[in-house]
Structure formats: C-alpha cells, structure tokens
C-alpha positions in Angstrom: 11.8 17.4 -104.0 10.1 16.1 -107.0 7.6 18.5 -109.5 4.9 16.2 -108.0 5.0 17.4 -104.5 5.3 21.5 -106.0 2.5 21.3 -108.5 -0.8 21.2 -106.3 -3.8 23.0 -106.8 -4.9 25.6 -104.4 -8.0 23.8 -104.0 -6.0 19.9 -103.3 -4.1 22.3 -100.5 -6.9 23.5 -99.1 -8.4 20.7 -99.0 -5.7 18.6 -97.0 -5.6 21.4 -94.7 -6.8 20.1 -91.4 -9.2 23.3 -90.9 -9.0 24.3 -94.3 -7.6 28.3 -94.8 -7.9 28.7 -91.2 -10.3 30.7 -89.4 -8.4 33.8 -89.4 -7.7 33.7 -93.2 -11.5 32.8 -93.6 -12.4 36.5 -91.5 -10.1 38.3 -93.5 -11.2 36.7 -96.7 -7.4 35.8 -98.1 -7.6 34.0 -100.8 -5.0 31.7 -102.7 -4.4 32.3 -106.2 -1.4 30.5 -107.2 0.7 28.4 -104.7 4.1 26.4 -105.4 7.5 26.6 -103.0 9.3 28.6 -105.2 6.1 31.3 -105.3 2.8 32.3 -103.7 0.4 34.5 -104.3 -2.8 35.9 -102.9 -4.9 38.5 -102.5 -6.9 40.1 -99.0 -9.5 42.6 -99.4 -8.8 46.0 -97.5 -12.4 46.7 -96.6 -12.9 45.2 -93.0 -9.2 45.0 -92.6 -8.8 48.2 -91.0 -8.0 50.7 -88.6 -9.7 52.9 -86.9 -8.0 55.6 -89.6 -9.9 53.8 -92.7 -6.4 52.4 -93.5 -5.6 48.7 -94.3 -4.4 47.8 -90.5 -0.6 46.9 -90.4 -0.9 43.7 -88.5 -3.6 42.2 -91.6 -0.5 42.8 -94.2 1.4 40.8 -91.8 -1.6 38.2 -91.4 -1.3 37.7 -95.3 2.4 37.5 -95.6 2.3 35.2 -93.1 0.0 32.9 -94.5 1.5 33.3 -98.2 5.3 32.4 -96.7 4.0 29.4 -94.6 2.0 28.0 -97.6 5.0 28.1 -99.5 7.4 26.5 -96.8 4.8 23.8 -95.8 4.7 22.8 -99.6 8.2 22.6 -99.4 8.5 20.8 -96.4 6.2 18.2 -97.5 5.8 15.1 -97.3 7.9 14.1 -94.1 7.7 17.7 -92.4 5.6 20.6 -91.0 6.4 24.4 -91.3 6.4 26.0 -88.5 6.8 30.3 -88.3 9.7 31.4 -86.3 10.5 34.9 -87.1 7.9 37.5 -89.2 9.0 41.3 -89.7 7.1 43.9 -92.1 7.8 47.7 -93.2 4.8 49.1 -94.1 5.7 51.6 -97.3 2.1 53.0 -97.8 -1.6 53.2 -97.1 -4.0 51.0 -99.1 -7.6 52.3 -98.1 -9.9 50.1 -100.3 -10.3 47.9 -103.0 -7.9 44.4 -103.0 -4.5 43.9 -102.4 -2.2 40.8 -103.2 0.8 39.5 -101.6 3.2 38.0 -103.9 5.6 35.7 -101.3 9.0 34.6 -103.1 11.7 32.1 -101.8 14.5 33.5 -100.3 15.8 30.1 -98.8 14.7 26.5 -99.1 16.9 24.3 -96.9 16.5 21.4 -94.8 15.5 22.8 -91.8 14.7 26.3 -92.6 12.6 28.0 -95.4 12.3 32.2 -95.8 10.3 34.0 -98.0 9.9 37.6 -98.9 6.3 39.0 -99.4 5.7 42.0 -101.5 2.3 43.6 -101.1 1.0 45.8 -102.9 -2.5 48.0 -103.9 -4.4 47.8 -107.5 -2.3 50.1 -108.9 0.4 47.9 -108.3 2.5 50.0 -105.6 4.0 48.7 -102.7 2.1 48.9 -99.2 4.2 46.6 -97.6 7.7 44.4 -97.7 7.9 41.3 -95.5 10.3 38.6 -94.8 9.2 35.2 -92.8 11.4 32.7 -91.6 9.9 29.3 -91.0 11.4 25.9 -89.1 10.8 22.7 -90.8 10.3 20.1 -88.0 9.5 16.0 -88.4 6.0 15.4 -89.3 5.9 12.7 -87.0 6.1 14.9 -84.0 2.7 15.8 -84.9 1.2 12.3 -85.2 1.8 12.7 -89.0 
C-alpha cells in the first residue's frame, strides 16, 4: 500500500463516504480525529448515549469501536476493496457517566482478506471503560459497482 492511500484527511474520508459518517455516527455525535490503517482515533460524547442507569450504554462503546476499526480497515482495503465487519466483541471495564470519551482503534492484522483492530476506550481521565477487538472481511470493490 503506498503512504498516498494511508495519509487522508478525516475530512477527504468523510467526504468520499457515500452518506458521509453515517446516520448512526451522526446521532451519536462520533467524531473522527485522526484516521490512518495503522491507527484511528475518535471521540463519542457520553451524554445521550445512555442507559436508563445514567451510564454510557454498552452497545454505543461498541457503536464507536466499530466505526473506528472499519475506518481503519476500509482505508486499508482501498482502492480495489470494501471492508466489511464480520466479528465485533467488547468487555466493558468501567462506567463513564458524562463528559467525552475516545476510542483509540490499533491494528492487530492487516492482510489481504482480513483486517483486525483493537479499540481501547477510555474516560477523560484516561481510564479504560472498554477493550474491543473487530474483525473485518476485505471483499472486491467491484461487487459493489465500485
């Protein structure tokens, strides 16, 4: 893969996104801060991502390491192919129950036909709320009408 196809801004990716972040990401106000295939990190307020407890809900830490590992495996998997998410697990360490946290989702494996991340998340005091690990399958572009 040449540096050309790693080093894009978040705003290019965005961008050539066909619905941009998604209208999930969009609800749940993730945001992109830094994005390669090696490395991706962003950040999803807790407020509104809730339970019923006042604790950031389990399933929007997986929301966010979901979206952080397929960024980073569709910018790998570019130009000729699509990521697509296969397998998604978290272990949720501890509650955040306001303010911001941030997902920080590292490569694990970049292969041919497979890319795997893990996502760290954690609160503003930089502890861990959550660990994550995403597999996703890199399939032909053109099976898409790319």
């Amino acid at each position: 893969m040449s540096q050309e196809q790693t080093d894009v801004s978040v705003a290019d990716y965005i961008a050539q996104m066909p619905q941009g972040m998604g209208g999930l990401n969009e609800k749940m106000g993730i945001e992109l801060l830094e994005i390669s295939a090696d490395r991706v990190v962003g950040t999803m307020p807790v407020e509104g991502n809730t339970q019923p407890y006042g604790l950031l809900h389990g399933g929007a830490s997986v929301v966010l390491a979901e979206t952080l590992g397929s960024v980073g495996s569709a910018l790998h998997a570019q130009p000729d192919r699509l990521a697509v998410g296969v397998d998604i697990n978290a272990t949720h360490h501890r509650a955040a129950t306001g303010g911001t946290v941030t997902g920080v989702a590292t490569a694990i494996h970049l292969g041919r036909s497979m890319a795997s991340y893990e996502v760290v998340i954690s609160d503003e005091r930089g502890r861990r709320v959550c660990t994550s690990r995403i597999t996703c399958t890199l399939l032909p572009a053109d099976r898409f009408g790319g």
